[in-house]
Each structure stands twice: as C-alpha cells, then as structure tokens.
Steps between C-alpha positions, in 0.01 A plus 500: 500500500118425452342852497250385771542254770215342741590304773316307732226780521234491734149700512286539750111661482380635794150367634247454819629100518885609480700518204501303194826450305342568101884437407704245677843393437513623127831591313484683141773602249463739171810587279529749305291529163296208649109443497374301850147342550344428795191274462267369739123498646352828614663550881821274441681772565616640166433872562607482840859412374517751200396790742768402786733603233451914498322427858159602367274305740258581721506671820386128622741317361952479613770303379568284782837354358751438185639767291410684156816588323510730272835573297654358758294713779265334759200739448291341739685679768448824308372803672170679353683777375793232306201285366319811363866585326477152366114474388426569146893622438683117528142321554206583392121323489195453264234443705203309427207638429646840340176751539529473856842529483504837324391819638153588332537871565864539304613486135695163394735732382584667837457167726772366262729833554431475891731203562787681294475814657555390856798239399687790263451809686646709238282381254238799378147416497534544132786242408326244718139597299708408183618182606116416598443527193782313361451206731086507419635452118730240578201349640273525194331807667504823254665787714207695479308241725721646775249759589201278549373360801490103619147451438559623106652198431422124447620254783774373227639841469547552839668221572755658248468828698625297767772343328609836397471634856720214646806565221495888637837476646620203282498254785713185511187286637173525422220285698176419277237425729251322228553802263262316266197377765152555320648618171353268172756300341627718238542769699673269769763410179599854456554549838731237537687553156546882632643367822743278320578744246575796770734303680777480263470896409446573859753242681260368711427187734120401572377269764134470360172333716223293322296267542520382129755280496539512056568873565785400785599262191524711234631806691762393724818326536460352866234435675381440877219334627340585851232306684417567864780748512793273416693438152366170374712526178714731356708476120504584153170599361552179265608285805193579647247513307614288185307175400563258787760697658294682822701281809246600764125399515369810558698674178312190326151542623536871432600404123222231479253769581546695194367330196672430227458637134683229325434215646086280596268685613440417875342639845756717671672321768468702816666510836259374746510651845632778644824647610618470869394782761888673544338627826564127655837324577592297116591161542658343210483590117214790492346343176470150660171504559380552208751258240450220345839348571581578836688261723525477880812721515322770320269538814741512734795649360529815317741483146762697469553689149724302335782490232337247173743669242704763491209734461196337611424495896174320634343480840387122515590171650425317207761704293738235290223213561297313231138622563204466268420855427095545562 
C-alpha cells in the first residue's frame, strides 16, 4: 500500500466571478522512502495540491471532490481536531520562504520543542529542549544556536531550522514547498544533500515543489508536471526529464528554457504566451494555445493522462505519434 494516495482531487478558490478550480482532476501517489516533484509555471497549481494534503489552505479555498489517502485513511474528510493530530506528527511542511514562517519573537530552540510537546504530552519541556538540539545538529546547526532568534541567522540556516522543525515528531511525509527559493547555489546543494541524507536516518518520504526542474532531477525519483491545474506528465525523474525523453510539449518547452552547460551556447527558448484564465469554462488541452504542435483535436478535446510505459503517464493527444519535437 502506497503511503499516500490522491485521487481525482478537485480545488476550488473562492472569488467575486465564482470559483475557480486551481486543481482539477489530479491523482498523486508517494511510497514509502520516496522523493516526488511537482514542476510547473507559477499558478499551475503545484502548492495548491501539496497543501490539500494536511488541509492547510486558505479560508478561501475547499476541496470540492476526490480523496487524500493517507495510510490507507481519506484525510480529506478529516475533522479539524483529526487533521491537527495528523499535522507535523505523520505530515509535516517546509514552507517557503522560512523567516516568515518562523515566529520572530521565539527561540529556534523552543519553536522546534513546540510541535513535540503538544503531539507527546508526557514529554517535559526539558527532554523535548534536548531533542531541539539534537535535531538542530543533525541539521548542521551547533546546539547552542537553539537559543537564538530567526533573524540571527542567514536565510540558508533557516531553511535548516525549518528542516529541523518539520522532523520534530519524525513524520512519515514531509512536503518541501521550494525549501531552497532565493538561496545561491552552494547553499541550494547542501540543502538538498541534507534532505537526501535525512531521509534514510529519519525514514522519510518527501513530495518537494520547484520550479527548477535539474533540482526535481537530481532530487527525486518521480516526478509530476502540472500546467493549468492538470497533470501533463508524470514518471521517473529520468523518464521525464532525460535527453529526449519529456513525452509532453510543455515538459519540453519547460526543459528548452533552461540553458544548457554542456552543450552551444544559444538564446533561451521561451514559452510564448500565457496560461489560460481557470476562471472560464476549458475547452480542449489547456496548453493548446500556446504549442507548437497542436492539432485540431487538441482544441476541442481534452487528453486524458495516459499509460506510455509502465511508469510514465502523459496528458496529450499526440502521445505514441511521430512529431518533430520544436
């Protein structure tokens, strides 16, 4: 049994024209001891999903259909009190951007006991201080750190404050909203080796978001990517994003806009236009309008995400056809 389980999930925001389905139709599986990416534009719907999971969104914002199973447990019918029993104990989240994410006015070292003291009430304020501290080391973060405040440290240590936070209660699934969004490069690397190396000693799964599609690469061992708040593709990391391997023209315009160290240098080949407005009725394949190979289908009918290999699904009519890639 897959520790988590999406099916058919549907989100709906809230607004003055009606609502608007951010997430529409989308199924999403993590085993155990597995890394996930999801990849995609800004609004395709990426967060949306992750934060159906622990049913973190706003006030604005419902599941309107499909299921979140968890261990076997549909969680999306959880009440507040059985998701806050859940949150941070089974799954927990790093959230982007993590100095607005901590509390300004608290030591790290108590914001990292707080999660631990309400999931083990028996657990003295002192035990849970000295497992701050141990989980700040793991880390990379010298214990003694634990009594300094958010703004004492650089935006690359707390991002590992907030990897340390997230392991309080030795979840089985942690969600990494872009742990490593305006971090430099090496400190991006020793995020992401931490991540990877925490996971084994800690038994964890991670679904992680990003926009850069090497770290999805690198990192993970599926990924799934979401335009217009569908799937679009969804495989192996090497399925996916390997050399001449992406099966859906969007995964391949998102690759072509990244340039490549290895190979001419050249202009970065951008995605002209704009996603669709999710606030109107979709008629066909959301990304029609702005590929290269569409067909007349694609504009009327919308693709189903389908079976290529055993492990690779894609969302396009041209799937299994001989098409010049642009």
């Amino acid at each position: 049994m897959s520790l988590l389980t999406v099916r058919d999930l549907s989100v709906q925001y809230g607004t003055v024209q009606g609502g608007v389905l951010a997430v529409d139709r989308v199924d999403l599986t993590i085993n155990r001891g597995e890394f996930v990416g999801l990849a995609g534009e800004s609004g395709c719907g990426k967060t949306t999903l992750a934060m159906s999971i622990p049913n973190l969104l706003p006030k604005y914002a419902s599941i309107v259909s499909g299921s979140v199973e968890f261990e076997g447990k549909d969680i999306a019918t959880f009440s507040e009190s059985e998701l806050n029993t859940l949150r941070w104990k089974d799954v927990s989240v790093i959230f982007q951007g993590a100095l607005n994410a901590l509390n300004p006015v608290q030591r790290i070292g108590d914001q990292i006991a707080e999660p631990i003291l309400i999931h083990e009430p028996g657990t003295s304020h002192d035990e849970a201080w000295r497992r701050a501290c141990e989980l700040l080391e793991a880390v990379g973060i010298p214990s003694a750190r634990a009594k300094s405040y958010p703004h004492e440290f650089s935006g690359g240590m707390r991002q590992r404050v907030m990897i340390a936070m997230s392991l309080a209660c030795k979840p089985k699934l942690v969600i990494a909203d872009e742990p490593i969004t305006a971090l430099d490069v090496m400190t991006q690397a020793q995020i992401l080796d931490l991540l990877r190396e925490l996971s084994t000693s800690f038994d964890l799964s991670l679904l992680l978001i990003s926009h850069d599609l090497s770290v999805l690469a690198e990192t993970c061992d599926r990924v799934q990517v979401m335009y217009a708040g569908r799937a679009a593709e969804a495989g192996t990391a090497s399925e996916v994003f390997g050399a001449g391997n992406a099966a859906h023209p969007y995964t391949r315009r998102l690759l072509n806009s990244y340039p490549n160290i290895n190979g001419e240098r050249v202009f970065i080949d951008g995605i002209p236009g704009y996603p669709p407005d999710l606030s109107q009725p979709q008629i066909g394949c959301r990304f029609a309008a702005r590929c290269s190979e569409a067909i007349d289908v694609c504009r009327t009918s919308e693709p189903d995400l389908v079976a290529i290999s055993a492990t690779h699904s894609v969302a396009c009519h041209l799937a299994g056809k001989s098409v010049t890639h642009g």
